[in-house]
C-alpha positions in Angstrom: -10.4 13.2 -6.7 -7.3 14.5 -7.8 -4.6 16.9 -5.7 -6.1 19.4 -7.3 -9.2 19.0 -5.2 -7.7 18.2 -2.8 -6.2 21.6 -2.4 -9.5 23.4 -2.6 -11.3 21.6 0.2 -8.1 22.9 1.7 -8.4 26.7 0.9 -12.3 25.3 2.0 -11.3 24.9 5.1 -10.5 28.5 6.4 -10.1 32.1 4.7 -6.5 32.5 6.5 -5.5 30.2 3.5 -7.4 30.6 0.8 -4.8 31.4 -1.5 -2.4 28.4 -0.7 -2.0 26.0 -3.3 0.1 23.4 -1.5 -1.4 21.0 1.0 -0.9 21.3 4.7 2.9 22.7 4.5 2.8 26.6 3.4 4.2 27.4 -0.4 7.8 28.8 1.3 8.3 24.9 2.8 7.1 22.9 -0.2 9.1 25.3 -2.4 12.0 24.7 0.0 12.2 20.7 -0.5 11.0 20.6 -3.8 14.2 22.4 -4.7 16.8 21.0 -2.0 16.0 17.1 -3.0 18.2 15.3 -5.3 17.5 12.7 -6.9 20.8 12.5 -8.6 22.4 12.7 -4.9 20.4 9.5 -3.8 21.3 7.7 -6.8 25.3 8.4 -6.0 24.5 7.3 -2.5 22.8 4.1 -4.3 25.5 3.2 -6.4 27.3 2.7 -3.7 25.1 0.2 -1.9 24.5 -1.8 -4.7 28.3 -2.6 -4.9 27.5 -4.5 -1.7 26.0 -7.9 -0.7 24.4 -6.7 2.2 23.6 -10.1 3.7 22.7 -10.1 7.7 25.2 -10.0 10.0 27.9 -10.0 7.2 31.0 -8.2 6.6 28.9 -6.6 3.3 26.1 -5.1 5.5 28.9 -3.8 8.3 30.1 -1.6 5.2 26.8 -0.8 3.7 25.9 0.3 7.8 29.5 2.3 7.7 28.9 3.9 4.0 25.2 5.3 5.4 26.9 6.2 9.0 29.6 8.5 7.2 27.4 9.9 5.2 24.8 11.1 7.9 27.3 12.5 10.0 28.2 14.4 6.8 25.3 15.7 6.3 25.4 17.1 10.2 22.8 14.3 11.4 22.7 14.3 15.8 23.4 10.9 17.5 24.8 8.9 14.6 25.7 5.1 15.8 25.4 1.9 15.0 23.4 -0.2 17.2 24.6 -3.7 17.9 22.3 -6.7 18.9 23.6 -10.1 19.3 22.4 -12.8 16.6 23.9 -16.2 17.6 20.4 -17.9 16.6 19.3 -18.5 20.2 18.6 -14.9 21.3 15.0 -13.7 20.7 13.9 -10.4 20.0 10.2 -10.8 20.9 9.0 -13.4 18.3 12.3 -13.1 16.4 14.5 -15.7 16.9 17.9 -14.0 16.0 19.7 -15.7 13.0 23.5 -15.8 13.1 25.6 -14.0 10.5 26.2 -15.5 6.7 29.1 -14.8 5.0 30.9 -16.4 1.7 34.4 -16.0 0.5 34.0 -18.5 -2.2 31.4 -19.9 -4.8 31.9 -21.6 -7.3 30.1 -24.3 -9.6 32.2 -26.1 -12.2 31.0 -29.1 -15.1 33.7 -31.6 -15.5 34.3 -32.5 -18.9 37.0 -35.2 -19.6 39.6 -34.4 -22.8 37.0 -36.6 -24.9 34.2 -34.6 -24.6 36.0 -31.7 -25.0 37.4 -33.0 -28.4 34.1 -34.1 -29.5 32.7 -30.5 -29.0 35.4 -29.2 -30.9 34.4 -31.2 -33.7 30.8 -30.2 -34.2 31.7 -26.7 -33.7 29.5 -26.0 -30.1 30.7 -23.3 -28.2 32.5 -24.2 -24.9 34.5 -22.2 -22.4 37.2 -24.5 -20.2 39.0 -23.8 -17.5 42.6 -25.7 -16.3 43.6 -23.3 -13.6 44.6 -23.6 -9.7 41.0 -23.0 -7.9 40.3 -23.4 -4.4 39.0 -26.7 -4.9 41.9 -28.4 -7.0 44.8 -30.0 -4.8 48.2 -29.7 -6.1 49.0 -32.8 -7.0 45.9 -32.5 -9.9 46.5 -32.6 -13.1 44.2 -31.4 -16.3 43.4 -34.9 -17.5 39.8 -33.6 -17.0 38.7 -30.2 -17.3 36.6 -28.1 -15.8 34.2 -25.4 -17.1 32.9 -22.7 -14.5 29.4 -22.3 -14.9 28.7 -19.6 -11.7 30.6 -17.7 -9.6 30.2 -16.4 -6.2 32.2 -13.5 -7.2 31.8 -12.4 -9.7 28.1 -12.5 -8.7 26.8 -13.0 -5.3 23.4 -13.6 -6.2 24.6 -17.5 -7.1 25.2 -18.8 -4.1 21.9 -19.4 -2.2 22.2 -17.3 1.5 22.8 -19.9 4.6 24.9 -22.0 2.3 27.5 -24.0 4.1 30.9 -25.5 2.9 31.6 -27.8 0.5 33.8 -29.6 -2.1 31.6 -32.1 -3.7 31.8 -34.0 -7.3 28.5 -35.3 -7.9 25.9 -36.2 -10.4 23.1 -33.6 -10.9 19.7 -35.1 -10.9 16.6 -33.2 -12.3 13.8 -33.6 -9.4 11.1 -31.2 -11.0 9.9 -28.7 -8.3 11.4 -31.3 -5.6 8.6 -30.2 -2.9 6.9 -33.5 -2.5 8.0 -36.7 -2.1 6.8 -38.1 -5.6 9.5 -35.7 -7.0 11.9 -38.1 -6.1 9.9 -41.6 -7.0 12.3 -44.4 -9.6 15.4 -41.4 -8.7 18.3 -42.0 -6.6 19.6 -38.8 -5.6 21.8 -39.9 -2.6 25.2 -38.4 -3.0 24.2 -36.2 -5.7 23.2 -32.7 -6.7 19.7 -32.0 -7.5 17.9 -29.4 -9.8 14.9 -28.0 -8.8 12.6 -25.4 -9.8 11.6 -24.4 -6.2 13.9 -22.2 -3.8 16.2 -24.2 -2.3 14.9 -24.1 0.9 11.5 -25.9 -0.5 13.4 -28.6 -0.8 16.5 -29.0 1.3 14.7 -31.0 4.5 13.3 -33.4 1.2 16.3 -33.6 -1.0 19.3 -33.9 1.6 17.3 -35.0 4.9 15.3 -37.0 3.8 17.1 -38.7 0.3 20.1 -37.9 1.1 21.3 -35.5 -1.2 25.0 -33.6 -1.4 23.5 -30.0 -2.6 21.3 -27.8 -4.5 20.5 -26.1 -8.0 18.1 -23.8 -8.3 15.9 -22.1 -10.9 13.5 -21.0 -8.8 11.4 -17.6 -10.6 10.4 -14.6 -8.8 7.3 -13.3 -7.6 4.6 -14.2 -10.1 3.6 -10.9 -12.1 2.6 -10.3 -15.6 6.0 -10.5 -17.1 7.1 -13.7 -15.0 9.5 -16.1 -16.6 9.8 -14.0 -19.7 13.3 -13.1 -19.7 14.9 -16.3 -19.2 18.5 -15.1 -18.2 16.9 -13.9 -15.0 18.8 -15.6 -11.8 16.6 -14.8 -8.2 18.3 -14.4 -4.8 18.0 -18.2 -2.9 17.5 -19.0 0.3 18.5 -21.9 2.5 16.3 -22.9 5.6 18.7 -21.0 8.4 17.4 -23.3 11.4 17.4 -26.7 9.3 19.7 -29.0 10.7 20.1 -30.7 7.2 22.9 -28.1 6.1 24.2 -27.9 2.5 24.8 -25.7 -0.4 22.7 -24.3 -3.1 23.3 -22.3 -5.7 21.1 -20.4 -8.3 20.7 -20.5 -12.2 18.8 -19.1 -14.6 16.3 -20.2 -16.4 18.1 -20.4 -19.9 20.8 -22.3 -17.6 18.5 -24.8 -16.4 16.6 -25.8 -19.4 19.5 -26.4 -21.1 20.6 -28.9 -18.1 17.5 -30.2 -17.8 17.3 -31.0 -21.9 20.9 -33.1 -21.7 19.5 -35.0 -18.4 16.5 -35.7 -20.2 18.3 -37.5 -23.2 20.4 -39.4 -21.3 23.2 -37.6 -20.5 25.4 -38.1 -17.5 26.4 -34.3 -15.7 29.3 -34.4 -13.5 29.3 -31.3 -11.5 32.1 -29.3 -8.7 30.9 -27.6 -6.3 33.1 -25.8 -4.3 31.6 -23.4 -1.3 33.5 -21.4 1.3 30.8 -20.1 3.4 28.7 -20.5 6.5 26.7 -19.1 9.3 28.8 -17.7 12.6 27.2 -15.6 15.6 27.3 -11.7 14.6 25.1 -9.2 15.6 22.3 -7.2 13.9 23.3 -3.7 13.2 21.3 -0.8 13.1 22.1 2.4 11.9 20.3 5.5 13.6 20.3 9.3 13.6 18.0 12.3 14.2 17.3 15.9 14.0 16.0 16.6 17.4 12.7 18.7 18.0 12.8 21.8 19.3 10.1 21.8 21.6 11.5 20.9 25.2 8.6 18.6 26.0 7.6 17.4 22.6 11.4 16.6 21.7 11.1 13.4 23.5 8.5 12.1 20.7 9.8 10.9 17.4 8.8 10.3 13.6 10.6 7.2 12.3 11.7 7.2 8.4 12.5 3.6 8.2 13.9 1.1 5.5 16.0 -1.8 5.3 19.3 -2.1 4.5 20.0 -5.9 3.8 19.6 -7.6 0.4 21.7 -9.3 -2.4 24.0 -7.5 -4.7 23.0 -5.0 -6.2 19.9 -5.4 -5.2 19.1 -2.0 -6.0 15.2 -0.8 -5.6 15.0 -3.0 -3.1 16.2 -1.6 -1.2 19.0 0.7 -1.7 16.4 2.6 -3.4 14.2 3.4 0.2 17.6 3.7 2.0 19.2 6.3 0.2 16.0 8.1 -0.3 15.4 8.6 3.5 18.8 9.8 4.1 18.3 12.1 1.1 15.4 13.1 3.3 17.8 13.5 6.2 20.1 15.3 4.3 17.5 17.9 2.6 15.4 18.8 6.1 18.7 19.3 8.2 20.5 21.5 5.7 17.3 23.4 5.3 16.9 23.8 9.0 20.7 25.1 9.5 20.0 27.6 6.5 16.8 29.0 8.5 14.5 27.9 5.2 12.9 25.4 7.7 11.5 25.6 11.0 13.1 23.3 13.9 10.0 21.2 13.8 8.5 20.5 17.7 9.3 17.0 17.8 12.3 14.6 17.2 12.7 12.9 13.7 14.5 9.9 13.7 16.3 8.0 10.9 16.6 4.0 10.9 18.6 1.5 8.6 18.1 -2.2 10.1 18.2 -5.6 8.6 14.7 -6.1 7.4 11.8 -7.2 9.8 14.9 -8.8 12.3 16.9 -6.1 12.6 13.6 -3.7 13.3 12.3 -6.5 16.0 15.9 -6.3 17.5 15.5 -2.1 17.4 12.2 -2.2 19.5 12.3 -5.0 21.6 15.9 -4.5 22.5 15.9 -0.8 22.7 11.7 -0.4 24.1 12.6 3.2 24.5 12.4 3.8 20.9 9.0 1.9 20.5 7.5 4.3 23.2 9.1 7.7 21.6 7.6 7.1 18.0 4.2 8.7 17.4 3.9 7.5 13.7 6.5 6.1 11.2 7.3 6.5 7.1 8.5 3.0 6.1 10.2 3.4 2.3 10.6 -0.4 0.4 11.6 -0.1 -3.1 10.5 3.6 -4.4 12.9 4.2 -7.3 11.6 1.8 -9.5 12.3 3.2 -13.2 9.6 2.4 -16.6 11.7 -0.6 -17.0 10.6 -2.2 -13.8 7.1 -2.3 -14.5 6.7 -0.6 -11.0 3.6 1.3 -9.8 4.7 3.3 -6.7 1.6 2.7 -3.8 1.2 5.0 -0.5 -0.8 2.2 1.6 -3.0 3.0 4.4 -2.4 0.9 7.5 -4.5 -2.3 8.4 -7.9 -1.9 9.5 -7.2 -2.6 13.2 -5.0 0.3 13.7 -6.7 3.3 12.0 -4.9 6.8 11.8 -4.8 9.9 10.3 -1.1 9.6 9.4 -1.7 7.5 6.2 -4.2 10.9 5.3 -1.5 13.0 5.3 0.7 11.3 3.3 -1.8 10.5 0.6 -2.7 14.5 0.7 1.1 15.5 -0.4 1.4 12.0 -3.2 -1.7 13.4 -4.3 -0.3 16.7 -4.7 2.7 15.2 -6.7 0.3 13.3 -9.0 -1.7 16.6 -10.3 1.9 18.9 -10.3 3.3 16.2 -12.3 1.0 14.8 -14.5 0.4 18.4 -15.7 3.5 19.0 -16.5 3.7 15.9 -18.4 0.8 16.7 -19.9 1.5 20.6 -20.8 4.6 21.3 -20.1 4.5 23.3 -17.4 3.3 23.3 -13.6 4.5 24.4 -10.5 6.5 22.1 -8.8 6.7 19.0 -11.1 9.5 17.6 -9.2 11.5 16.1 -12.3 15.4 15.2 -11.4 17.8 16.6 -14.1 18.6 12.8 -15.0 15.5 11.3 -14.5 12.3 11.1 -16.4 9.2 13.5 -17.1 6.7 10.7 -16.6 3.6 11.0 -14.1 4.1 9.9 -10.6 0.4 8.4 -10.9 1.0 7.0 -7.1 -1.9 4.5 -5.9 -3.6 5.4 -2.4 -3.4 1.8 -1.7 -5.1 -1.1 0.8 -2.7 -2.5 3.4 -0.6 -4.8 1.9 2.5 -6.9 3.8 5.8 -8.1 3.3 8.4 -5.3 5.3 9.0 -3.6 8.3 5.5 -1.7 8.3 4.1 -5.1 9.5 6.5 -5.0 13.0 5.1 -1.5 13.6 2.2 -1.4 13.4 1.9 -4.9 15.1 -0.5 -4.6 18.0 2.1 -5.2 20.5 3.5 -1.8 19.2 0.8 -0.4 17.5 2.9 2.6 15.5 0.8 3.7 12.5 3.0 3.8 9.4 3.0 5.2 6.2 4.5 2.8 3.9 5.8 3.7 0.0 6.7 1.1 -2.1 6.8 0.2 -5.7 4.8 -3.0 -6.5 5.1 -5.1 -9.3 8.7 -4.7 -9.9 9.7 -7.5 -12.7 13.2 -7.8 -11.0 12.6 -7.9 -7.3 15.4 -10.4 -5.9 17.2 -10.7 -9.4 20.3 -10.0 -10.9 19.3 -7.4 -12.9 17.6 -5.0 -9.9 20.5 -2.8 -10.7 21.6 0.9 -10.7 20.8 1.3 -14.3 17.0 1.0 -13.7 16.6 3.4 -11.1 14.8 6.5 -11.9 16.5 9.9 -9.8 12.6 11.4 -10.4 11.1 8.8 -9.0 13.9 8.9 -5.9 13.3 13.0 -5.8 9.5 12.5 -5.4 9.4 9.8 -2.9 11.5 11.9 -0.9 9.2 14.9 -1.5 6.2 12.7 -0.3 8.2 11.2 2.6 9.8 14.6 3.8 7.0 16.4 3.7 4.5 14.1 5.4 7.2 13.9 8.4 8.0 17.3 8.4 4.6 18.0 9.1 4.2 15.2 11.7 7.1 16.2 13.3 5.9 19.7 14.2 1.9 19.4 13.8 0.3 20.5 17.7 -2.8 21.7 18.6 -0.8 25.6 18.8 -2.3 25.9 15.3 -6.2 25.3 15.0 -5.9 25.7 11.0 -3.6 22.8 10.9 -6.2 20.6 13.0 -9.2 22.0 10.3 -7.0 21.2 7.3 -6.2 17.5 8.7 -9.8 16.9 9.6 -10.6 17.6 5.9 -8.1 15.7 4.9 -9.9 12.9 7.2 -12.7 12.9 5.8 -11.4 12.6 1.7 -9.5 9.5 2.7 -12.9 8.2 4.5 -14.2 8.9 0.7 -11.7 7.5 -0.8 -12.2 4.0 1.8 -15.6 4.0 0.7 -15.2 4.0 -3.2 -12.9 1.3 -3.0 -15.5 -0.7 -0.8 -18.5 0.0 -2.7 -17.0 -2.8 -5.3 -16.6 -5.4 -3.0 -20.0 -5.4 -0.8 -21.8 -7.0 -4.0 -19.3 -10.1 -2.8 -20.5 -10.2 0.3 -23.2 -12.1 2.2 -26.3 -10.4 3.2 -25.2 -10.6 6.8 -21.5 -9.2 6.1 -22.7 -6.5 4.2 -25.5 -5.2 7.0 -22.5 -4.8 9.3 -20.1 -3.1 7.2 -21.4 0.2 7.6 -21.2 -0.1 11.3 -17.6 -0.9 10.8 -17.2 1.6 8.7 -18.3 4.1 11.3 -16.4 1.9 14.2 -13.1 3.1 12.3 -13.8 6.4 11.5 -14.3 6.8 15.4 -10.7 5.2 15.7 -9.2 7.3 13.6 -10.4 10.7 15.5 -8.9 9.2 18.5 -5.8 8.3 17.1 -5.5 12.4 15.8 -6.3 13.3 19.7 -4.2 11.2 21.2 -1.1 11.9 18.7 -1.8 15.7 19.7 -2.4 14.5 23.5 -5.5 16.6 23.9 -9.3 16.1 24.2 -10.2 17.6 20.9 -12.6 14.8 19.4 -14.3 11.9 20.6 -12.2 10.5 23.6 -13.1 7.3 23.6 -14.7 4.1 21.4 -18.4 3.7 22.5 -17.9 -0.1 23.5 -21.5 -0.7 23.9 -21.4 -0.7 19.9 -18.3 -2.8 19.7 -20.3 -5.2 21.9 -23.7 -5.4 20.1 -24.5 -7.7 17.5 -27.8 -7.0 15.9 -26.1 -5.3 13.2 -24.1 -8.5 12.4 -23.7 -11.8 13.5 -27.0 -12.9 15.6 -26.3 -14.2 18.7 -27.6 -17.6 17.8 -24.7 -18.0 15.9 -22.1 -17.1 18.6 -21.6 -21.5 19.3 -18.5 -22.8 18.6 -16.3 -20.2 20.4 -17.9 -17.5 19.0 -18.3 -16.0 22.4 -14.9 -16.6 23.0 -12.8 -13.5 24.4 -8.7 -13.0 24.9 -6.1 -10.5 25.6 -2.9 -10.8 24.3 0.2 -11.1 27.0 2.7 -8.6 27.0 5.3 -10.6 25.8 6.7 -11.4 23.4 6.1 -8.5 20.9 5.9 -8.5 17.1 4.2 -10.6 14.2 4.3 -14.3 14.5 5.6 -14.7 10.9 8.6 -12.9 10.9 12.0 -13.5 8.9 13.4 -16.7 8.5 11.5 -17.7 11.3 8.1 -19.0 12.1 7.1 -18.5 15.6 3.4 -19.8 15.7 4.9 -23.4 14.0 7.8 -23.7 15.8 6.4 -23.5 19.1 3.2 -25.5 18.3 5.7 -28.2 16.7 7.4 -28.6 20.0 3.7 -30.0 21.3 2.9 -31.5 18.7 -0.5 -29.8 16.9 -0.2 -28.8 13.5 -0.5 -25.2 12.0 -4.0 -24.2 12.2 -6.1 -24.2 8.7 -6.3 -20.4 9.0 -2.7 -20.0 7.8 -3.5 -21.6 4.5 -7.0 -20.0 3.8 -7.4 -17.8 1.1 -9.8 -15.3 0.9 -11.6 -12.7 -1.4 -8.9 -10.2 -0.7 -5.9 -11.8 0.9 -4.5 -14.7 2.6 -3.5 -16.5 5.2 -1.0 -14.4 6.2 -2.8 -11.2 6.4 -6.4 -13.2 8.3 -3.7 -13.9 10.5 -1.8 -11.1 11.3 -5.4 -9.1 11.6 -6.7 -11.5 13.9 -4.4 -11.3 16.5 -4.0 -7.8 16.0 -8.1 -7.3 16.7 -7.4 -9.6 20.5 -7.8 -6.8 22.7 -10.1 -8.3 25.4 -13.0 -6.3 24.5 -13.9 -8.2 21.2 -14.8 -12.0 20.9 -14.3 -14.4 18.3 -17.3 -14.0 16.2 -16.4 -10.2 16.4 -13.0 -10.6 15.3 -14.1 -12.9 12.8 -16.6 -10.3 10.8 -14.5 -7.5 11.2 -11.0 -9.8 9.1 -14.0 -11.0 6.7 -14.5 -7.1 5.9 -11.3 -6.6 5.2 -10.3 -9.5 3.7 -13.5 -11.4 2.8 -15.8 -13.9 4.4 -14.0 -16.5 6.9 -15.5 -19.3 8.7 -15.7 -19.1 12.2 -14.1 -22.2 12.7 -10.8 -21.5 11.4 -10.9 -18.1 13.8 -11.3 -20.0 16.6 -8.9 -22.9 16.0 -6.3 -19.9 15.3 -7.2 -18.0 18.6 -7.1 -21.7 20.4 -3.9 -22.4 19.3 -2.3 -18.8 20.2 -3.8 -19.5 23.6 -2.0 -22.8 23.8 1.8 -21.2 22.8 1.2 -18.2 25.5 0.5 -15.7 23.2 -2.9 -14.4 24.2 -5.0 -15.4 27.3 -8.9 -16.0 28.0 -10.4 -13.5 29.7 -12.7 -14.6 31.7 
């Protein structure tokens, strides 16, 4: 069903706006932001950004945090700061384990090539560059008997030097180990005291390569996330990661792919490569930073509520979509709502919104857990991760409901205004002409065509809408991108239409949050409509997947169907605080099986029931760290087989994070399992149970009895 639609169940829904043709905000306040956002101004404030390497904890993040903290209080933004929270890698933040600061001052990777060779390639006319100059690494008392030709550099760009490298000036042999994951890699080769080159990310292979064999450092071609176009442009180089917590510390640095086939070419034929590293860098205790501001409400009771936009600032140079893109878009919003306000265009809307630019996942862990004020004041959040994602990306731009154990009407609302942009747009790509088409003076004239998407993971929407916080959040994001964590996620392939309608979508979903109460009984109406196209929506997109289910999974999804529609009806009356609606979940359904499992199946700790502790709060799998496999390392059991299943629709990641989420006392094993075999496909019971066993056994959840 198209906006278009979508608008008439709206005028459907009550004569007092039958002539409206804008969903849920009147024409005056979509007219109003439609012509305030900039997508030209967000792409100034992006430039900027990308200039950085905005690494945690590092002196490039402390100025992409200052850059965004001058511009909000430019733009008149209340209660600007930037919140500090000390990462020395021994503080937690709930299940984050802080990780220190990394910064780099120097990167460099040099071939050595003695006068010989150097002759010898002048002679058959190959193209060399050399370089005899003072570097950091060279003592004075060196002479140019050798030379030395710089192959990377740190800086001129950042992306080379893998993030958590430490120090180093090392001559060494390079070694070609394949992937360099298992320990066959290295069978017949003698890597100790030498570099290797690998086609995983360095961290694959640092405990292997220099704990285990004894290697000096790391090169890396590692590829990016595997989409259609992957490995096609071969002069690609991807962001690299070192392990932070490893206690085998070293260096790695990043190549492209052209690079490393022609290494790997000489190595195979026998050639000998003599390679300088020389690394100024390391990890040193810093502190997350946060930057925050709001627009407070108006209402003197409703003020003390918020509705987060949320991105994350961190990332390599330029690293431009993601996520300078979702950064400057939400302080675009910022910008647009509180100049529209101080003109009078807008209404001071009842509740408080609030603006947040944190390191990604850790910095937003840090935010909650060590400020719980602000996980108790937000009603609902907009999370924005890569949404200015140009043709040349490849990106399709998604508005994802939220996981199936957390329903809400929020994710409604939001897919009622991107549905909106996708009819005004498409017709005026299509004719020429339409109302509010949203197209930026620089930008492009294409359709939005945004995707009303399942819940996918991978940002700070995961932390929020973690059970122990249990925020629903509207997240926008572009997905596939064919230079995510690349070199070339620059400036240039940013779209400023794309940046103007994200902000459209984003401002006026919280907008209307922000100041939606039960005072107006139209409002309610339209967003129970509203409720009930998404619930069509949900059903489409399942009708495809019954047919690959069992008979037993299938009888039970419709009562799980109607189990989350009942959800989401409270969620709408508790966000408005009243007793409109069903008040609560009839449990005697949530406890019956005949729909689903028979009891007879219930054995091996099917009837198995927990409640998860109140500490500590977030996802288990969060950034950099691993909380579940550290702490079930320290006592010895090995990571439950849940975390490597994978399923019809997703993995182990997501069974996991669902499963925990679902441990709410009330539910036993068997229940949690069908209701993550829904959403995800069929699971055996087995692998539930060893999960919920082993979360018991870390202190994460607890029988109940």
């Amino acid at each position: 069903m198209r906006g278009g639609a979508i608008v008439l169940m709206l005028m459907m829904a009550g004569a007092g706006r039958a002539q409206q043709r804008t969903p849920l905000l009147g024409e005056k306040d979509v007219a109003g932001l439609a012509d305030e956002l900039s997508g030209e101004t967000a792409k100034r404030n992006l430039e900027g950004l990308a200039r950085l390497h905005r690494q945690r904890g590092s002196a490039g993040f402390h100025a992409a945090a200052e850059l965004v903290a001058e511009r909000a209080r430019a733009y008149g933004l209340s209660d600007v700061a930037i919140l500090q929270f000390p990462a020395d890698g021994k503080i937690f933040y709930g299940t984050q384990r802080s990780r220190p600061g990394w910064d780099a001052e120097v990167g460099d990777l040099f071939e050595i090539k003695d006068t010989k060779e150097i002759e010898e390639l002048k002679r058959k006319n190959v193209p060399y560059v050399v370089t005899c100059d003072q570097h950091p690494g060279m003592k004075d008392t060196e002479t140019c008997s050798t030379r030395e030709e710089k192959l990377i550099s740190y800086e001129a760009m950042p992306i080379v030097l893998a993030e958590d490298s430490e120090a180093a000036d090392v001559v060494a042999e390079l070694v070609d180990v394949g992937e360099g994951t298992k320990e066959a890699d290295y069978a017949e080769k003698n890597v100790k005291g030498k570099i290797v080159l690998t086609g995983a990310q360095a961290g694959a292979v640092q405990d292997l390569a220099v704990g285990k064999f004894g290697a000096v450092g790391i090169v890396s071609y590692a590829q990016n996330q595997k989409t259609a176009w992957w490995g096609e442009d071969e002069n690609l180089i991807r962001w690299g990661h070192l392990e932070t917590f490893s206690p085998n510390k070293t260096f790695g640095f990043m190549v492209s792919l052209k690079t490393a086939r022609g290494l790997r070419e000489r190595l195979a034929h026998g050639e000998t490569i003599q390679l300088h590293a020389v690394v100024k860098a390391g990890q040193h205790a810093s502190n997350y930073e946060v930057v925050t501001a709001t627009i407070p409400g108006a209402d003197p009771k409703l003020k003390e509520e918020e509705i987060a936009f949320s991105c994350h600032l961190d990332h390599q140079r330029p690293g431009a979509n993601d996520n300078a893109s979702g950064c400057v878009t939400i302080l675009e919003v910022a910008r647009t709502l509180q100049k529209l306000i101080n003109e009078g265009k807008l209404a001071r809307p009842a509740r408080t919104i609030r603006f947040i630019w944190p390191p990604e996942i850790e910095g937003t862990l840090a935010l909650l857990n060590g400020k719980p004020e602000f996980a108790r004041r937000i009603k609902a959040a907009i999370h924005m991760d890569m949404v200015g994602g140009g043709p040349a990306t490849k990106a399709v731009f998604h508005v994802t409901h939220g996981p199936r154990s957390l329903p809400s009407f929020v994710h409604d609302v939001a897919w009622a205004f991107a549905e909106f942009v996708n009819e005004e747009s498409y017709k005026f790509a299509a004719t020429g002409s339409a109302e509010y088409p949203l197209v930026a003076p620089e930008g492009g004239k294409e359709p939005l065509q945004a995707q009303f998407g399942d819940f996918t993971m991978g940002s700070d929407h995961d932390v929020y809408q973690d059970s122990s916080f249990g925020i629903p959040a509207i997240y926008m994001n572009d997905w596939p991108d064919r230079y995510i964590h690349t070199n070339f996620d620059s400036a240039a392939n940013i779209d400023t239409t794309k940046l103007k309608r994200a902000a459209f979508i984003g401002a006026a979903s919280g907008y209307f949050l922000a100041g939606f109460t039960t005072q107006d009984p139209q409002e309610l109406a339209d967003v129970r409509f509203l409720m009930m196209h998404g619930s069509e929506l949900r059903n489409v997109a399942m009708f495809s997947r019954l047919r690959r289910l069992s008979r037993l999974d299938w009888s039970c999804e419709e009562g799980f169907r109607k189990e989350y529609e009942q959800l989401r009806m409270i969620d709408l009356g508790s966000f408005l605080n009243s007793n409109r609606g069903p008040r609560r979940l009839d449990k005697t359904y949530m406890a019956k099986r005949a729909m689903c499992t028979p009891d007879e199946l219930v054995e091996s700790g099917g009837d198995l029931k927990y409640r998860r502790k109140a500490e500590p709060r977030g996802p288990l799998a969060v950034f950099g760290y691993d909380y579940l496999t550290d702490h079930l390392g320290t006592i010895g059991i090995a990571p439950p087989k849940l975390l490597s299943y994978e399923g019809l629709w997703g993995g182990g990641e997501e069974y996991a994070y669902e499963t925990l989420n679902l441990v709410d006392s009330s539910l036993d094993a068997q229940q949690i399992r069908d209701r993550v075999s829904i959403e995800y496909g069929p699971v055996p019971l087995e692998m539930v149970v060893e999960y919920l066993v082993a979360l018991e056994k870390i202190g994460i959840i607890e029988r109940v009895k």
